[in-house]
C-alpha angles and dihedrals in degrees: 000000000000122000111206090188077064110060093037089059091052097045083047087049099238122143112229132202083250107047089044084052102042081049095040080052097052099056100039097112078069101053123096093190136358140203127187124190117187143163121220135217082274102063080246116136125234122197116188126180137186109230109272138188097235134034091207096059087055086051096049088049083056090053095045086045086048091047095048091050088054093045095061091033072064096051101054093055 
């Protein structure tokens, strides 16, 4: 089915849920550990993790991701 949100988005340039995830999917033969944070129709927060070996790693990839957000918020002022 196509999804014409979709295509406008990637013509626009914007990144979309669905196109980070399609991409995420593709590569995840390649990935040791993931997190996903999202937030749902309702404005709730949903965290999901792979199983790790070590909270703390979970934790460090929250403050790189932290770190990377603020970076680009930066970047734009």
């Amino acid at each position: 089915m196509i999804d014409f949100n979709e295509i406008k988005a990637e013509k626009e340039g914007r990144t979309t849920p669905k196109s980070l995830l399609t991409n995420a999917l593709g590569r995840a033969n390649e990935f040791k550990n993931v997190l996903i944070v999202t937030i749902d129709q309702d404005d709730e927060i949903q965290v999901g993790t792979s199983e790790s070996d070590s909270i703390l790693k979970l934790l460090g990839m929250t403050e790189v991701a932290r770190n990377e957000l603020l970076s680009k918020l930066f970047e734009e002022y």
